[in-house]
N, CA, C and O of each residue as an XYZ file, in Angstrom:
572
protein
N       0.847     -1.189      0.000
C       0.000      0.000      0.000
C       0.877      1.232      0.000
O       1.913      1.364      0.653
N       0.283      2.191     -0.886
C       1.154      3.880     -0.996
C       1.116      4.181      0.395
O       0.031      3.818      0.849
N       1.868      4.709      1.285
C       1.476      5.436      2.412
C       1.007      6.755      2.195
O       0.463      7.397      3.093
N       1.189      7.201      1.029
C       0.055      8.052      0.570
C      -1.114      8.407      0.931
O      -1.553      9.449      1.417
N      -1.855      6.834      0.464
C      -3.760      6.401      0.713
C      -4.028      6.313      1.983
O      -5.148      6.449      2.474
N      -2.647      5.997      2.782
C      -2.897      5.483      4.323
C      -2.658      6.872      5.278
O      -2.948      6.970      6.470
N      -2.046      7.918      4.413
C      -2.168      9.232      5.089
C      -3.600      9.921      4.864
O      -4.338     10.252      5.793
N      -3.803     10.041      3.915
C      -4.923     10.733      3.107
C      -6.198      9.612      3.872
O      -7.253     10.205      4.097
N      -6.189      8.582      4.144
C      -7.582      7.804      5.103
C      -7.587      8.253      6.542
O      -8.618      8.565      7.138
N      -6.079      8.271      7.200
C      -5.703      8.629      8.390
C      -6.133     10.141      8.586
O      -6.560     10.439      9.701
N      -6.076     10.942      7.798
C      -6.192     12.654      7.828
C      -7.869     12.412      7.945
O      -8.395     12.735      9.010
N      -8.656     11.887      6.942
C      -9.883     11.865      6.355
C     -11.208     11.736      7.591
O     -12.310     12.243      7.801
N      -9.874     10.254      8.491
C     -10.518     10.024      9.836
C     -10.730     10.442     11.037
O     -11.592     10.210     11.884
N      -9.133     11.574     10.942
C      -8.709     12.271     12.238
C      -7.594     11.448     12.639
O      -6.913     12.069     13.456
N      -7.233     10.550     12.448
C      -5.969      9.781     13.590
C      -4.994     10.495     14.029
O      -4.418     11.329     13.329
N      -4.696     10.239     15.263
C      -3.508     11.159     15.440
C      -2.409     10.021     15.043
O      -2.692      8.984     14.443
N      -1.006     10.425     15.515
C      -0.067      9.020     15.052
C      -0.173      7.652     15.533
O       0.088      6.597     14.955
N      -0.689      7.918     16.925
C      -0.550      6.640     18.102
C      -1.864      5.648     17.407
O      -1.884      4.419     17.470
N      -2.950      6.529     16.730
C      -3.939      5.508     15.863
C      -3.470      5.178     14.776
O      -3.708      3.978     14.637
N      -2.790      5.672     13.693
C      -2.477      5.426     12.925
C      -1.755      3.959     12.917
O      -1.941      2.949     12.239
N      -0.900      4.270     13.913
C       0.114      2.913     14.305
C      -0.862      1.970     14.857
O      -1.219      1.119     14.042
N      -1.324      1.902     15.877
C      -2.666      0.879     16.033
C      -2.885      0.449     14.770
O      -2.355     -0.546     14.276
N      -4.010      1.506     13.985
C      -4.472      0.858     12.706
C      -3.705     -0.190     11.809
O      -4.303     -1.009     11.111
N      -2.182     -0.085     11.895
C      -1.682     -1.006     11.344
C      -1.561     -2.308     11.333
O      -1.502     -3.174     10.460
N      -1.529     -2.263     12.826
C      -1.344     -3.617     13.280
C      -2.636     -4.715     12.437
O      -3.797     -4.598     12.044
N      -1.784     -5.560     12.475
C      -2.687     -6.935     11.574
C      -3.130     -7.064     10.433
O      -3.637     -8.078      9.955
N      -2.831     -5.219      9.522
C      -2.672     -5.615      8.507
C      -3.983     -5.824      7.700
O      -3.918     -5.415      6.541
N      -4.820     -6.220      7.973
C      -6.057     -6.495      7.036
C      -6.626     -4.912      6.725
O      -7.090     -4.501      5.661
N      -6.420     -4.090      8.123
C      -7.163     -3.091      8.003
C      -6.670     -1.941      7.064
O      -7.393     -1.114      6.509
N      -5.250     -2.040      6.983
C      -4.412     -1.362      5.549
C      -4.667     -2.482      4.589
O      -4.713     -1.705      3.635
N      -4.868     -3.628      4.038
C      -5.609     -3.911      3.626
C      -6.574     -3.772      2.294
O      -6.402     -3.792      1.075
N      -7.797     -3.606      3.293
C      -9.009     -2.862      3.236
C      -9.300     -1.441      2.773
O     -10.113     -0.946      1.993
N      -8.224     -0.925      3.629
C      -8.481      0.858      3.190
C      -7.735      0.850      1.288
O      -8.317      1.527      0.441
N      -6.535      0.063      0.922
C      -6.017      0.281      0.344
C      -6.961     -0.033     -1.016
O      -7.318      0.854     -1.790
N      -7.234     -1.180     -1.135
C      -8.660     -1.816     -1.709
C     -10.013     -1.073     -2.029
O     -10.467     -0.741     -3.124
N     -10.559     -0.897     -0.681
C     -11.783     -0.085     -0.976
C     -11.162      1.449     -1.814
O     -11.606      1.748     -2.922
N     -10.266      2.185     -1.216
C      -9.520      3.384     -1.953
C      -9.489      3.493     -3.840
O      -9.505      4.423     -4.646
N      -9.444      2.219     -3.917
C      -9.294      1.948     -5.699
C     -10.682      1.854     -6.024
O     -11.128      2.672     -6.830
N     -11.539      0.876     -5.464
C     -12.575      0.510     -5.827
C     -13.760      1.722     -5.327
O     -14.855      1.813     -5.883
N     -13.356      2.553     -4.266
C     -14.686      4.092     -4.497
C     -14.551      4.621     -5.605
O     -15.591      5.225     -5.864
N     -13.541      4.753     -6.702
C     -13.335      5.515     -7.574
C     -14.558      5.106     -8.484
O     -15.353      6.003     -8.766
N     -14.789      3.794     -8.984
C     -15.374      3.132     -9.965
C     -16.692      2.570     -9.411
O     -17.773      2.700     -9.984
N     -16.531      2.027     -8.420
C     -18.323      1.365     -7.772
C     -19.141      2.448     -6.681
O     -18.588      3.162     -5.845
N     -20.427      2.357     -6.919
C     -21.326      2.547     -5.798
C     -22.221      1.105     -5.292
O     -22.412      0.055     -5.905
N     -22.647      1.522     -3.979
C     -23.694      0.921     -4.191
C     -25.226      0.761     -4.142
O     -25.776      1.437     -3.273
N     -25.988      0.018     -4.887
C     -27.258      0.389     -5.395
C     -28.327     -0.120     -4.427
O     -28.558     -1.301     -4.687
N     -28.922      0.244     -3.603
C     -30.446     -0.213     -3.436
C     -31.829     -0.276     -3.743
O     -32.592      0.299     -2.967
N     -32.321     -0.897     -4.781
C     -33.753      0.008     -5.089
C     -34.659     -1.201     -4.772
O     -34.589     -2.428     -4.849
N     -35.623     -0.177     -4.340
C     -37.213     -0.995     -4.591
C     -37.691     -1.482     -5.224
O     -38.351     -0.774     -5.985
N     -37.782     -3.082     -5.471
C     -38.317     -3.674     -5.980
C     -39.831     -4.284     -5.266
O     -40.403     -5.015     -6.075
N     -40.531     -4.148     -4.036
C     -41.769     -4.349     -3.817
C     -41.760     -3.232     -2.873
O     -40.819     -2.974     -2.124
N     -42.827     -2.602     -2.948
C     -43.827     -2.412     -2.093
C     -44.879     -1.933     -2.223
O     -45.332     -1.307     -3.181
N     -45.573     -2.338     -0.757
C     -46.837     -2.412     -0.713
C     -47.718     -1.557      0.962
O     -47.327     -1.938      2.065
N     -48.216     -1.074      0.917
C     -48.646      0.081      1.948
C     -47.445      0.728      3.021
O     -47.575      0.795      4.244
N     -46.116      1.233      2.143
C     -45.151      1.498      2.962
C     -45.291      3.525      3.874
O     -45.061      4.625      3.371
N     -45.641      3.233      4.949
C     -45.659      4.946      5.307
C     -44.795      5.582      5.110
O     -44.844      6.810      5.173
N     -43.923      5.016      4.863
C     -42.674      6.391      4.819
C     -42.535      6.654      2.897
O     -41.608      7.196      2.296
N     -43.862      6.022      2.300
C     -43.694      6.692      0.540
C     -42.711      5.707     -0.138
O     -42.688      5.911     -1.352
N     -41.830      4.630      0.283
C     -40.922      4.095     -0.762
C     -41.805      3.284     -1.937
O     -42.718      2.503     -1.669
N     -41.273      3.685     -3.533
C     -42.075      3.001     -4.063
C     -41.010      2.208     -5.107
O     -39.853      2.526     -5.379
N     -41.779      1.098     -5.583
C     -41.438      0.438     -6.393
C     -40.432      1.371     -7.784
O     -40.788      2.336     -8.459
N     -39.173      0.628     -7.802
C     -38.304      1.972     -8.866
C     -37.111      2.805     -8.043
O     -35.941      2.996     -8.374
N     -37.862      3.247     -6.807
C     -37.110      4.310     -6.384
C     -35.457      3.402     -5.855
O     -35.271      2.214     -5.592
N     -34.624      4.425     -5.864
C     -33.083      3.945     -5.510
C     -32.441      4.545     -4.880
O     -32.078      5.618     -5.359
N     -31.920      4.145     -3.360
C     -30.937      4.389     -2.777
C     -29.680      4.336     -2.974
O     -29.302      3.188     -3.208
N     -28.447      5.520     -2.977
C     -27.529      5.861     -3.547
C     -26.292      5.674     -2.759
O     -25.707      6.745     -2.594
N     -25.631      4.525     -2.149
C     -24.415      4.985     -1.264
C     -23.261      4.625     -2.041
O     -23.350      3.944     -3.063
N     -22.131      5.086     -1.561
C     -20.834      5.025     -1.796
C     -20.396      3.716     -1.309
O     -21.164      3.118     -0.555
N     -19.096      3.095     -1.677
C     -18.864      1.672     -1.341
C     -18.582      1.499      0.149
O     -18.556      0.374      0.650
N     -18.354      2.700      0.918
C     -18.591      2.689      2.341
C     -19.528      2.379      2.890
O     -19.277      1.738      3.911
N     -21.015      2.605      2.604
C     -22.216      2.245      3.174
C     -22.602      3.863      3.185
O     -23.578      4.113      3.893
N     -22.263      4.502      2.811
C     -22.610      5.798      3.374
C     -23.919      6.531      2.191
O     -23.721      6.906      1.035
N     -24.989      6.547      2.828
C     -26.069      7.146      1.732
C     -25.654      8.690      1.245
O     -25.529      9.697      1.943
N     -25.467      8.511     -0.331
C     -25.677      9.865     -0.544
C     -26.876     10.492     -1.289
O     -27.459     10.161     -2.322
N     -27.037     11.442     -0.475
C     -28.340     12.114      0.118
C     -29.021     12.812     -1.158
O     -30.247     12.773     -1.259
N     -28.031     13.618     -2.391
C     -29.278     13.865     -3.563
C     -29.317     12.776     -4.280
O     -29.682     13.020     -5.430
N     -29.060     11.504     -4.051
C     -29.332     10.174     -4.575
C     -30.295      9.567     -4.319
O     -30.807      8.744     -5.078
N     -30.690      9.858     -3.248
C     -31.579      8.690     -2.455
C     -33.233      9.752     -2.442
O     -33.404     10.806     -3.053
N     -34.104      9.126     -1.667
C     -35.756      9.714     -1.376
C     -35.232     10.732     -0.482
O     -34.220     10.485      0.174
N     -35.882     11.964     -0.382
C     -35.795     13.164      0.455
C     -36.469     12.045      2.204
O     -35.820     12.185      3.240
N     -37.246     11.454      2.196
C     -37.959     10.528      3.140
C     -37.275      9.215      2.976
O     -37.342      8.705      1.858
N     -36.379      8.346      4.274
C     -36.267      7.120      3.872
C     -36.523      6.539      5.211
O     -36.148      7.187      6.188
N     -37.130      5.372      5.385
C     -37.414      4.930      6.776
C     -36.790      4.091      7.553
O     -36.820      3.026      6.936
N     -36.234      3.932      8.557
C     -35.170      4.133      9.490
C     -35.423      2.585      9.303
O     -34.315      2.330      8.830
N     -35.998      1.498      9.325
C     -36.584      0.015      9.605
C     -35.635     -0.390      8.493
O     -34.533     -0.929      8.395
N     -36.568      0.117      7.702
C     -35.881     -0.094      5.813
C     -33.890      0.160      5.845
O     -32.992     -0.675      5.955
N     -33.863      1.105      5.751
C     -32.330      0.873      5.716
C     -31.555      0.510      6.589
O     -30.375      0.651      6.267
N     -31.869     -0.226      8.339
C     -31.741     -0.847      8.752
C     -31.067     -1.773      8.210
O     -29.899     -1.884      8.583
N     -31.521     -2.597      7.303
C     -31.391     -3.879      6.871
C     -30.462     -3.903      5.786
O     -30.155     -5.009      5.342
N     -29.785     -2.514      5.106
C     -28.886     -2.617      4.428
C     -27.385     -3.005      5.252
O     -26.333     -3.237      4.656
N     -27.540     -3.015      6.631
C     -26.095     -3.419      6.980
C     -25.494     -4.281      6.763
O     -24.276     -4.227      6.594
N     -26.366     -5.597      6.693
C     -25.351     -7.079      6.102
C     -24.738     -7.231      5.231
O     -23.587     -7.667      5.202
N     -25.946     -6.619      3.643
C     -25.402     -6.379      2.838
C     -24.270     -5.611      2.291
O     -23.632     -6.047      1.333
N     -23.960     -4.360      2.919
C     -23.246     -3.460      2.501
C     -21.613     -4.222      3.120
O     -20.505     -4.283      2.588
N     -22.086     -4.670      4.336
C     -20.751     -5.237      5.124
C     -20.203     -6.717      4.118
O     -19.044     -7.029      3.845
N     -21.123     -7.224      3.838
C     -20.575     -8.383      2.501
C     -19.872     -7.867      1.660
O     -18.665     -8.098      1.581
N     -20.519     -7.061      0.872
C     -19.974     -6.213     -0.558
C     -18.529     -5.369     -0.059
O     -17.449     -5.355     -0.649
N     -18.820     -4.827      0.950
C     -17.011     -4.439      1.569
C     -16.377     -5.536      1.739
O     -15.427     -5.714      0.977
N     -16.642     -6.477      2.640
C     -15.557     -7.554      2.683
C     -15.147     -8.121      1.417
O     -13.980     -8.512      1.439
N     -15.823     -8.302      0.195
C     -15.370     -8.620     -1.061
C     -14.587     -7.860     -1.622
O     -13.482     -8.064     -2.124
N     -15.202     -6.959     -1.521
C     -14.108     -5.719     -2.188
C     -12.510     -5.835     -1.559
O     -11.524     -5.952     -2.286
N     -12.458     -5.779     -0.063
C     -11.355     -5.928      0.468
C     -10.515     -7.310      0.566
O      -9.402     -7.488      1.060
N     -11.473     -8.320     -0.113
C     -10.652     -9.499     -0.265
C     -10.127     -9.895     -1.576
O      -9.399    -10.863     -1.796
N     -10.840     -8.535     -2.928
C     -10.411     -8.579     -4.299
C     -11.250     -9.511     -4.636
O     -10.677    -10.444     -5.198
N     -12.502     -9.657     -4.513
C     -12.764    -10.909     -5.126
C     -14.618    -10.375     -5.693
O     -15.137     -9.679     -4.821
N     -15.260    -10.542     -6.553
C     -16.376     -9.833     -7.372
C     -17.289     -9.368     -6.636
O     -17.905    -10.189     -5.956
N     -17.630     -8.057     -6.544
C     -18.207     -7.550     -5.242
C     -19.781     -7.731     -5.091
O     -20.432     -7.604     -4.053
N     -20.328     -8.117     -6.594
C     -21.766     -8.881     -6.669
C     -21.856    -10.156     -6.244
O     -22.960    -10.442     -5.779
N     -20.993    -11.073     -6.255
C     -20.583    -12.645     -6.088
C     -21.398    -13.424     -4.811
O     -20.921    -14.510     -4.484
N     -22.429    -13.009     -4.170
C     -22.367    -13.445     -2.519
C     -24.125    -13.595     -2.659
O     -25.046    -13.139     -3.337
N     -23.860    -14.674     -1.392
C     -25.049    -15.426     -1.779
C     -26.481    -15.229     -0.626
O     -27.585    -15.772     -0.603
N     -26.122    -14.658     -0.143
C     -26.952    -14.083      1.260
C     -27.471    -12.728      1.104
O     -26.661    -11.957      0.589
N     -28.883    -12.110      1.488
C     -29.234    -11.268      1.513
C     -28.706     -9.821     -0.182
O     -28.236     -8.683     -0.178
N     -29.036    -10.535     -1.012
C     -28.981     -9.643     -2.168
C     -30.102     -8.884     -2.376
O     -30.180     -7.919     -3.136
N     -31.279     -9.501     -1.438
C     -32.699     -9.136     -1.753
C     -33.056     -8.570     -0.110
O     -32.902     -9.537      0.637
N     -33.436     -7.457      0.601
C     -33.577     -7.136      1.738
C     -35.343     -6.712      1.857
O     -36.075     -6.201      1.009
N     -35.607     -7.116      3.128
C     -36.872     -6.248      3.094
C     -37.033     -6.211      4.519
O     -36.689     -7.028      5.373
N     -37.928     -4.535      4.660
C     -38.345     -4.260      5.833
C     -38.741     -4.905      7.076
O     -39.773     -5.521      6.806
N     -38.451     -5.073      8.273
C     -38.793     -5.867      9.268
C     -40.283     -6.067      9.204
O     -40.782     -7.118      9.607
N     -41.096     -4.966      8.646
C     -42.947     -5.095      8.572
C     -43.558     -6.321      8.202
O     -43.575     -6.638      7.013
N     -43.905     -6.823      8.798
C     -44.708     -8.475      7.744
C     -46.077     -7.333      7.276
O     -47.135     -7.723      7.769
N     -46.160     -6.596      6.800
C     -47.336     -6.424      6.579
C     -48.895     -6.421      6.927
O     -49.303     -7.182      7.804
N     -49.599     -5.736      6.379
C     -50.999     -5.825      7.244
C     -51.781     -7.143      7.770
O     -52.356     -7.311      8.845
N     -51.598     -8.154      6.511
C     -51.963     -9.510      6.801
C     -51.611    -10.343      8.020
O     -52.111    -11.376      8.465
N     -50.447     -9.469      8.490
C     -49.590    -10.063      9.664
C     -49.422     -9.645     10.562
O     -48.415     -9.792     11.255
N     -50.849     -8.686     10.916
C     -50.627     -7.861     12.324
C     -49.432     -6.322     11.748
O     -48.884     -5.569     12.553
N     -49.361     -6.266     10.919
C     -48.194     -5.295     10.759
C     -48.906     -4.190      9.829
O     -50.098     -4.210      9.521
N     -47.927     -3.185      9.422
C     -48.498     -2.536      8.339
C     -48.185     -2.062      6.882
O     -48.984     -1.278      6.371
N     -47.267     -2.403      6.284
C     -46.732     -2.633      4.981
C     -45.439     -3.577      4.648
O     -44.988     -4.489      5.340
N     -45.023     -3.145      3.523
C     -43.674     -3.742      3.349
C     -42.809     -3.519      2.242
O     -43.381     -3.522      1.151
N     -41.387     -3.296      2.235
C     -40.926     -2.701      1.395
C     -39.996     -3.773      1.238
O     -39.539     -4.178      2.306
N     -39.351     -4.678     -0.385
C     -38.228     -5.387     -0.383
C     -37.650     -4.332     -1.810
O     -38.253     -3.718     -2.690
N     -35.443     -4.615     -1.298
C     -34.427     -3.919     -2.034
C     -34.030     -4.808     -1.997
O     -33.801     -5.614     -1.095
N     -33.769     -4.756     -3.885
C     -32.553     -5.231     -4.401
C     -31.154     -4.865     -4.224
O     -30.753     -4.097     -5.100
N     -30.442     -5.137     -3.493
C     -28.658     -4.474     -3.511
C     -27.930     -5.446     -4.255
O     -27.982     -6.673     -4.348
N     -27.004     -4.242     -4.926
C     -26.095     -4.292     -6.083
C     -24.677     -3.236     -5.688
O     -24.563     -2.356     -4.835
N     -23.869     -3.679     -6.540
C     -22.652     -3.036     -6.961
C     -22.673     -2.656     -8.275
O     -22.566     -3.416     -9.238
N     -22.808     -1.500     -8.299
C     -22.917     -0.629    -10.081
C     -21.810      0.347    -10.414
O     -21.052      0.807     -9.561
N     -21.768      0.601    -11.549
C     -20.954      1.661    -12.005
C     -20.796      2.833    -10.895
O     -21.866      3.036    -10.322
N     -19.667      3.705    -10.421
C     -20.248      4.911     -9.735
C     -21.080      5.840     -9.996
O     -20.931      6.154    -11.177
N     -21.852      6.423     -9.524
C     -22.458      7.465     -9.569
C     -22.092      8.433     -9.488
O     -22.265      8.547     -8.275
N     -21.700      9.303     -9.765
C     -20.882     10.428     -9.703
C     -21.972     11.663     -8.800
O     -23.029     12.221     -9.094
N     -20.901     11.700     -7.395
C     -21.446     13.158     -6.578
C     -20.775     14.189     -6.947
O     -21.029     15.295     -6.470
């Protein structure tokens, strides 16, 4: 890794030196930064709606959530309204698609939770709607 990327992540984060040196240790976590660093340039990642059905917070079928390969939503990407339940459930996913990325290996490739949906079982179920996302790794989006 450039110590370059590992200054410029370290600055980005705040570390002072004594973290920096921590951060090193074991290695995966330079790593990771060095990895994901190449791969924000070129990927985002995608969430969109593919069902729903009486969701209150407005998500509809189409609409797409916009984050960076960090997990981090960016905000004129995504619904002005997004509901706290719902993107909840992007954490597994997003944490898969990083660990691929940081292990070099196809960041769509994984076989668990590609398809997410809201904790709501819906009205039928004592509940009151329900929203399921497709997550993907796409071209970047440019902010």
């Amino acid at each position: 890794m450039t110590n370059d990327v590992l200054r410029k992540y370290a600055k980005h984060v705040k570390y002072s030196d004594t973290e920096l040196q921590q951060f090193q240790e074991g290695g995966h976590r330079v790593r990771h930064v060095e990895r994901i660093s190449k791969a924000a340039l070129r990927w985002s990642i995608e969430a969109e709606v593919v069902r729903s059905r009486n969701c209150n917070s407005g998500h509809i079928e189409g609409q797409k959530l916009i984050m960076d390969i960090n997990g981090n939503l960016i905000s004129k990407y995504c619904p002005a309204k997004m509901c706290v339940y719902l993107i909840s459930q992007l954490t597994v996913p997003v944490a898969v698609i990083s660990e691929r990325f940081s292990e070099g290996l196809p960041p769509n490739d994984f076989h668990f939770m590609r398809y997410v949906r809201c904790p709501d079982a819906g009205v039928e179920c004592m509940g009151y709607g329900e929203v399921m996302l497709k997550v993907q790794v796409v071209p970047r989006i440019r902010d």
